[in-house]
C-alpha positions, 0 to 999 in steps of 0.5 A: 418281684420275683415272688409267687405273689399275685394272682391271674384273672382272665387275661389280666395278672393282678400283682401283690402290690398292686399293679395289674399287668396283661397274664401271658406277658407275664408268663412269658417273662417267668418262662424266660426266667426260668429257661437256663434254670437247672432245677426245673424242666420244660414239662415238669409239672406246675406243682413241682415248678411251684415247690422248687420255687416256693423252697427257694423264696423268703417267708412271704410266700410261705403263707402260699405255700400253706394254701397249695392245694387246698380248696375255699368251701363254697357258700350257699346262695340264697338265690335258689335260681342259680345253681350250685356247682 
């Protein structure tokens, strides 16, 4: 879609419509995309490569945008045999 919607799983990319596709095809292909682009170099930082983008997408990836970053607190188990990281 040309979006930054989806998300990487092992070796599986889970698209936000759905679809799952194999992950190093799809980073290939966004590396392909990307090659002749004149705002974004070959070792730029992912984080710089993820705002040039996110600057240039509609409002559906703003909601991304808020989330960079930012960490999900973790639950405590009840389970006392696993440890907590």
């Amino acid at each position: 879609t040309g979006l930054l919607e989806g998300r990487r799983v092992g070796d599986k990319f889970h698209r936000a419509n759905g679809d799952v596709i194999q992950a190093d095809f799809n980073a290939a292909r966004n590396v392909k995309h990307r090659l002749h682009d004149p705002a974004i170099a070959r070792f730029m930082p992912h984080r710089e490569v993820l705002r040039i983008l996110q600057s240039r997408s509609s409002g559906a990836t703003e909601r991304q945008e808020a989330s960079v970053g930012r960490r999900k607190p973790r639950q405590r188990s009840a389970d006392k045999s696993i440890a907590l990281l």
